[in-house]
VMD Tcl script that draws the C-alpha trace (Angstrom):
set ca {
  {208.71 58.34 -20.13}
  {210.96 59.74 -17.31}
  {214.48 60.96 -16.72}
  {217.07 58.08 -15.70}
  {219.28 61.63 -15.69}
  {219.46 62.86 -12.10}
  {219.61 59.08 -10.60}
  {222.23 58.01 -12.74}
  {224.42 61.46 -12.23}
  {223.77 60.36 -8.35}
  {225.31 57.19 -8.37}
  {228.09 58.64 -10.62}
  {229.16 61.12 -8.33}
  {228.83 58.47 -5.48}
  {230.81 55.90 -7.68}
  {233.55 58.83 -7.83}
  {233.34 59.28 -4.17}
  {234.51 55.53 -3.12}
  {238.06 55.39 -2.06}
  {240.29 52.33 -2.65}
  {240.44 51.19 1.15}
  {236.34 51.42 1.13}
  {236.18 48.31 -1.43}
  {236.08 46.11 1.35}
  {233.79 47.29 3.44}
  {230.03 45.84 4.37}
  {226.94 47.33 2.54}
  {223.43 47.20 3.40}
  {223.09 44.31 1.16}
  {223.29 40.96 1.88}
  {226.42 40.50 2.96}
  {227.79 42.60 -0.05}
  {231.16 44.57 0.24}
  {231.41 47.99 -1.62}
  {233.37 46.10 -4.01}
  {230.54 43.47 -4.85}
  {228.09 45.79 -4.83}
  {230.38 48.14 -7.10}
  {230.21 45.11 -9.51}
  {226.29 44.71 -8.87}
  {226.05 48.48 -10.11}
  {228.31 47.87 -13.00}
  {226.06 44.88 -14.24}
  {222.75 46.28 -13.53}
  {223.69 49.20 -15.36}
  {224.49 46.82 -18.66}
  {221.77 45.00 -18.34}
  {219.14 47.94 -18.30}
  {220.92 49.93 -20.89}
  {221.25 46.64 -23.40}
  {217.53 46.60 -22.49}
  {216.69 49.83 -23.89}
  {218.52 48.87 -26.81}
  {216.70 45.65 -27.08}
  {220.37 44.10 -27.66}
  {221.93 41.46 -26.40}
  {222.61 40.52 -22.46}
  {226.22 40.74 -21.84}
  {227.69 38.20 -19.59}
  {228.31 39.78 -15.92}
  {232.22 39.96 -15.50}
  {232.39 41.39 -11.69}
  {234.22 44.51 -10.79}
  {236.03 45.30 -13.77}
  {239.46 46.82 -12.80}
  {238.83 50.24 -14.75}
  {235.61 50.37 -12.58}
  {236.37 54.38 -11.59}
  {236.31 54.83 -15.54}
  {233.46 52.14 -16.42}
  {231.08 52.48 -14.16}
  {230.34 56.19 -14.88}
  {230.74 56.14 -18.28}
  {228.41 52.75 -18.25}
  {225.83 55.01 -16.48}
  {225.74 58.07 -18.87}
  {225.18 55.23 -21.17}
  {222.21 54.03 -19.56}
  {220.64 57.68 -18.97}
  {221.05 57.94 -22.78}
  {220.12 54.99 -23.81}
  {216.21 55.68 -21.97}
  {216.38 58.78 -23.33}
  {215.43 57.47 -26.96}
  {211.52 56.81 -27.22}
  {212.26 53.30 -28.23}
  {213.57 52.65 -25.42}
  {210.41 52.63 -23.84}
  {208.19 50.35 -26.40}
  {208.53 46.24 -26.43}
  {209.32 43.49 -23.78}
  {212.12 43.33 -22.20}
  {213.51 41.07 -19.39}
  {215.06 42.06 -15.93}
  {216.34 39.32 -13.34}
  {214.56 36.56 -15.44}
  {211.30 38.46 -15.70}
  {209.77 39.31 -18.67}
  {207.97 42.75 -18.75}
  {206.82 45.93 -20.57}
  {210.13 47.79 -21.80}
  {208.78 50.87 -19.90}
  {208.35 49.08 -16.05}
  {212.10 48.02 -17.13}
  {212.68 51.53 -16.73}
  {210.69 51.65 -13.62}
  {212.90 48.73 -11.86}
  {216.09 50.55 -13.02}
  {215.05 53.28 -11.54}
  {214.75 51.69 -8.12}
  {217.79 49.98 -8.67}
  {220.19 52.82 -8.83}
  {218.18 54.82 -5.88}
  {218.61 51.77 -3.54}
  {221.59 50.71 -4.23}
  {222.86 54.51 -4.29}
  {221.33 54.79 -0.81}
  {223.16 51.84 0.10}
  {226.85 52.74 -1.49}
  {226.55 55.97 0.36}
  {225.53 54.37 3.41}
  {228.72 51.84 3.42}
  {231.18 54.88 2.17}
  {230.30 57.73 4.87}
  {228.84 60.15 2.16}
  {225.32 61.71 1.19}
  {223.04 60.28 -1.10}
  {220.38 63.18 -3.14}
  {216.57 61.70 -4.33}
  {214.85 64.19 -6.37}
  {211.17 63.92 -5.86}
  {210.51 62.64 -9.34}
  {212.64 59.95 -8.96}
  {211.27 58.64 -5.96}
  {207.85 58.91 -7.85}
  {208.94 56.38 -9.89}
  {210.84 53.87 -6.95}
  {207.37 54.28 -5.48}
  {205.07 53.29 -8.19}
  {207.97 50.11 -8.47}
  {206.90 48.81 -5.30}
  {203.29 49.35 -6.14}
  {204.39 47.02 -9.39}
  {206.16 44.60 -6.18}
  {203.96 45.11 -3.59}
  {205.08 43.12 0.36}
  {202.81 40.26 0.78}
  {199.99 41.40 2.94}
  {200.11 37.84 5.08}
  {204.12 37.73 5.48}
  {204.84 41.14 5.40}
  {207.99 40.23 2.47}
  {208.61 42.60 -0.40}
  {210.41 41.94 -3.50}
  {213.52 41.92 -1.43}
  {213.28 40.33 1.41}
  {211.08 41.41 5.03}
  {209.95 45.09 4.87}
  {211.67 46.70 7.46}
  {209.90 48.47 10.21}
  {209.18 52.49 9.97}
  {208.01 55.36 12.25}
  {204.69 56.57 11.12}
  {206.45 60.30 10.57}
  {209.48 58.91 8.21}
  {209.89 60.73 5.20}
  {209.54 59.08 1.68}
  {213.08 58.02 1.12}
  {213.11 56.56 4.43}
  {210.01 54.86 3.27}
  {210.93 53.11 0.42}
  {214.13 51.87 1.88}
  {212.11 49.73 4.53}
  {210.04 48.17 1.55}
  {213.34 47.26 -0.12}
  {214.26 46.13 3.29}
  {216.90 48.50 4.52}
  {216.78 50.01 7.77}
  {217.35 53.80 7.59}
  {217.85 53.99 11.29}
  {218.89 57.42 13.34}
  {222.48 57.60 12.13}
  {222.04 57.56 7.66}
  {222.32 60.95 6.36}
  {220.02 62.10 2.88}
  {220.55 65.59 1.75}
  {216.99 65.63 0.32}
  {215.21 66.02 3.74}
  {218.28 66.99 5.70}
  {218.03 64.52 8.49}
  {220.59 62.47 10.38}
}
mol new
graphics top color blue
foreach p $ca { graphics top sphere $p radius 0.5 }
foreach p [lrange $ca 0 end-1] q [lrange $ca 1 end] { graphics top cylinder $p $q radius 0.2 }
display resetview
């Protein structure tokens, strides 16, 4: 067992932090806006905590208009929801694939660091990775590892990295983001 805790409090105070005339702006992700990928959030976040649960799927209904209300309040649930030690026991299925109810954990894990990374990144703030959580988005891609011939992760081409990048930086070129110069992570302090 781990925390979901300190990721899901980070993408709650990043969900709080996105103002109305961000919604349409591009994200890192495929052609996402900041309101798609608020929606993406709000569905991944349902579908890991009904996970933990072992209840039900419930059908994705894109960004919900309460979304400054329902997306927190959908993460605390999730952070709670792992926190029970059933959460971790069973099968459960993510994005079609069936798996251990504990890597479920692991790939929500990754999910709301990424995709926190990447909100951040589209609305000018700072995202914060505790070390322990990027334990965990680490050991996901050693679950997904790139294809050694192609050089494609779970998410597309792994993005190139200087040798001297720090971890963060690191795991968002396996989920094939490009940190570049200008992305700002309060963890390490760079810019």
């Amino acid at each position: 067992m781990f925390d979901l805790g300190p990721a899901t409090q980070e993408m709650r105070r990043l969900v709080g932090g996105v103002a109305d005339d961000d919604l349409d702006r591009p994200t890192p992700c495929d052609d996402w806006t900041v309101r798609e990928l608020l929606a993406h959030i709000h569905q991944f976040s349902s579908v890991f905590t009904d996970n933990a649960r072992k209840a039900p799927m419930r059908p994705p209904d894109g960004l919900v208009g309460d979304w400054r209300t329902a997306i927190p309040e959908q993460l605390e649930d999730l952070a709670a929801a792992w926190a029970e030690p059933g959460a971790w026991e069973g099968r459960v299925s993510a994005g079609g694939v069936e798996m251990p109810a504990r890597d479920n954990a692991v790939v929500a894990v990754e999910e709301l660091t990424v995709h926190a990374w990447d909100l951040a990144r589209a609305t000018d703030q700072r995202v914060h990775v505790q070390d322990a959580t990027l334990d965990e988005v680490e050991r996901f891609f050693t679950m997904f590892p790139p294809d050694p011939e192609t050089g494609t992760g779970p998410f597309g081409p792994v993005t190139p990295i200087a040798d001297d990048a720090d971890r963060l930086h690191r795991v968002l070129a396996l989920a094939g983001r490009d940190p570049g110069t200008n992305t700002t992570d309060e963890r390490t302090g760079t810019r």
